[in-house]
N, C-alpha and C positions, 0 to 999 in steps of 0.2 A: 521492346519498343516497336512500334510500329511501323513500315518503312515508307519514306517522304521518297518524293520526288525533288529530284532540284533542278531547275534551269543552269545550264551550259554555256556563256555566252563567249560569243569571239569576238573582238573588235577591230575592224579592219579600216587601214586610212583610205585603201586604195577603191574605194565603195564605187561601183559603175551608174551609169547614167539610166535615166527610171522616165518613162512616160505613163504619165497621169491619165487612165482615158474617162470621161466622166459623157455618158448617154442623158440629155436633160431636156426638159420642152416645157414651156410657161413658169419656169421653177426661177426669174431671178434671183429671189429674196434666199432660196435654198443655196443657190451656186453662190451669189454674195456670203454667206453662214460660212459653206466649205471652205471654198477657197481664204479666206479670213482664216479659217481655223489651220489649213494647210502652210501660209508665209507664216502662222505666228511659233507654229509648234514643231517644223522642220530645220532640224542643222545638219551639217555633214554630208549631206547627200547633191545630188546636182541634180532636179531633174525640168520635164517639161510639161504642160498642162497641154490637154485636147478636149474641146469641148465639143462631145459633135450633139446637133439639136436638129428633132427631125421634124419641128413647122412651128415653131413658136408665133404667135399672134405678133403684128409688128410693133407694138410697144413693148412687150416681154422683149421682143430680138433686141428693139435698140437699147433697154435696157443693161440688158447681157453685151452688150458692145462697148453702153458706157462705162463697164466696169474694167477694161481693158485699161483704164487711165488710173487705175487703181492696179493691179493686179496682171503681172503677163501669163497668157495665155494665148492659143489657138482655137478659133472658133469656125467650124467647119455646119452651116445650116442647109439640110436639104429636106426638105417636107417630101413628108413620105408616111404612109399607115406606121404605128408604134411597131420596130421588130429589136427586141433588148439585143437578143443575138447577134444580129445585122448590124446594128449603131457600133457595138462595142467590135465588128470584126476590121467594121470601116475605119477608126480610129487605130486601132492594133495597125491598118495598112499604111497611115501617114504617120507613124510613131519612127522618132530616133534613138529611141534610146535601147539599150541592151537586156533591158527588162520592162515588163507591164504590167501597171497596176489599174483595172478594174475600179472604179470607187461610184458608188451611187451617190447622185447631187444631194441624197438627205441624209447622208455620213458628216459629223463636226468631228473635228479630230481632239484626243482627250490626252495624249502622252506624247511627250517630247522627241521621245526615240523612236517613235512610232513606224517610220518608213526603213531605218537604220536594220530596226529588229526584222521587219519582213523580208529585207533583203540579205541577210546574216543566213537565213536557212534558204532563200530561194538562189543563192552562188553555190549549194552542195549540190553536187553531180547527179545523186539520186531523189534532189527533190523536182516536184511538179509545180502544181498549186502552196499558197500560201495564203494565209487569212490571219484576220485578229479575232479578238473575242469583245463582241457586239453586246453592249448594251441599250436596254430604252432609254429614253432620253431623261436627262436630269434622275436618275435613278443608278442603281447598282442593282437593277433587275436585269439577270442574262437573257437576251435574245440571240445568241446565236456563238456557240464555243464549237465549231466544228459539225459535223452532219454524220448523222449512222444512218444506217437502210434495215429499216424492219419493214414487217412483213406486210402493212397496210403503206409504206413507202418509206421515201426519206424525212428524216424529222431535225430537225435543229437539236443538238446535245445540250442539254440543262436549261431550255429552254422556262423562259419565268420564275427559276429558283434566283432567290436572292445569292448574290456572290461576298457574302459575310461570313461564310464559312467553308469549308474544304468539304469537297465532293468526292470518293471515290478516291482518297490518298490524293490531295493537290490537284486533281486533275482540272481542275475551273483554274487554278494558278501557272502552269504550266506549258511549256510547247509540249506536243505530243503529233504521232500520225493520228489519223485521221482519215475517212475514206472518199471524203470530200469537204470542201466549204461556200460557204456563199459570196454571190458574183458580188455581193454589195461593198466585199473586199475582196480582191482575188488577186496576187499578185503571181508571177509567173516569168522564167524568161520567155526572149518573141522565137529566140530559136526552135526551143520546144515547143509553143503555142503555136509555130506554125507549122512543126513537124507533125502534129496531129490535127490540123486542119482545123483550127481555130476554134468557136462556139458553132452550135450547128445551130444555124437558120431557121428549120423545122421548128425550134422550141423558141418562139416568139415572146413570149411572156415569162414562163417559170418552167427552171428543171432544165435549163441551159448550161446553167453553173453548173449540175449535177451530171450531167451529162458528160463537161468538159473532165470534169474530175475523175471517172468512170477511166474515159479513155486514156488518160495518163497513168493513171493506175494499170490498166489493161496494158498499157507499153513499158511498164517497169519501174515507172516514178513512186514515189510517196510521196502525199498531201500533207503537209501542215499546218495545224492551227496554232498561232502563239499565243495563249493566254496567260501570259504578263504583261499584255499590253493591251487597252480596250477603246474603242470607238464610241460614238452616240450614233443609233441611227434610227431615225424618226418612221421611217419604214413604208413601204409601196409609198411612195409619192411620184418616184421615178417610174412606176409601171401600172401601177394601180391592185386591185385585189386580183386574187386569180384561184379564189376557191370558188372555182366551176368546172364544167368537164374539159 
């Protein structure tokens, strides 16, 4: 027979405190989706929302304000040029909780255990980064199960194959290392995020994440991807395209 992989799982009461930091600008209707998705498919865990917005038009703003009467959150706006890095370093600095999760405003959340499972592998000692395994929206097309680096660059792993069948022995089913993953889910403790100096600023748009995962790895961590658990993410809304030089 063939040899399967199996997930591992531990399940702890004692789960630490998780800030949410979500980078978003003109995106109500996105942040109303997330956040919706975030109060309906979270248990067990405790954590806190940050929304930092870097010029929203003033209806978008009061918008994102009014939803405060729905939804708690921290909403931190400072217009400013788009710097993904920058938004997410400024949030990581008014964060309280003992770990950081990364989430782009056009992630819906798709599984119950969702935060439980990322934070199960990001309490091991020699983990860094932690991510899920992204699909496109309303589909079970994989957009995004972890990142490899060939030789033309980084590439999203199983990117577009359908996730109806097993890849590579389970590995689409799976936690596995991994050599990085994407910011659009990146969960982390803030101790180690700011032992290596956070996202670097220089990479404004894309290869920020990639970047952050590099250097964790460089200091002795392993990245995680968990693919038994998947997201929806509607993709560049938060940043826009960035196939250019």
């Amino acid at each position: 027979d063939a040899c399967r992989l199996i997930n591992v799982v531990f399940r702890r009461k004692d789960l630490p405190f998780v800030s949410i930091i979500i980078p978003s600008r003109d995106h109500p209707e996105l942040i109303k989706n997330l956040l919706s998705s975030i109060y309906q498919r979270t248990t067990g865990v405790d954590f806190e929302i940050i929304i930092v917005d870097n010029g929203s038009n003033e209806t978008n703003k009061n918008k994102i304000e009014e939803l405060k009467n729905e939804y708690k959150f921290q909403y931190f706006y400072e217009p400013q040029p788009f710097n993904f890095a920058k938004m997410c370093n400024f949030g990581a600095g008014r964060a309280t909780g003992n770990y950081l999760l990364f989430l782009n405003d056009d992630i819906e959340i798709r599984s119950k255990n969702w935060l439980t499972c990322l934070l199960e592998k990001s309490m091991l000692s020699y983990v860094g980064a932690v991510g899920a395994k992204l699909y496109y929206p309303e589909s079970k097309v994989i957009q995004h199960a972890g990142i490899t680096n060939l030789r033309l660059g980084p590439v999203h792993k199983l990117q577009f194959k359908e996730d109806i069948r097993s890849y590579y022995f389970d590995r689409n089913k799976v936690s596995m290392n991994v050599l990085a993953v994407t910011g659009a889910c990146l969960m982390v403790s803030k101790d180690i995020f700011f032992d290596v100096n956070g996202f670097n600023e220089e990479f404004e748009v894309a290869f920020n994440d990639v970047d952050l995962c590099f250097r964790l790895y460089e200091a002795g961590y392993q990245n995680v991807i968990r693919n038994d658990i998947h997201l929806w993410h509607y993709e560049s809304f938060s940043r826009g395209q960035d196939e250019d030089k």
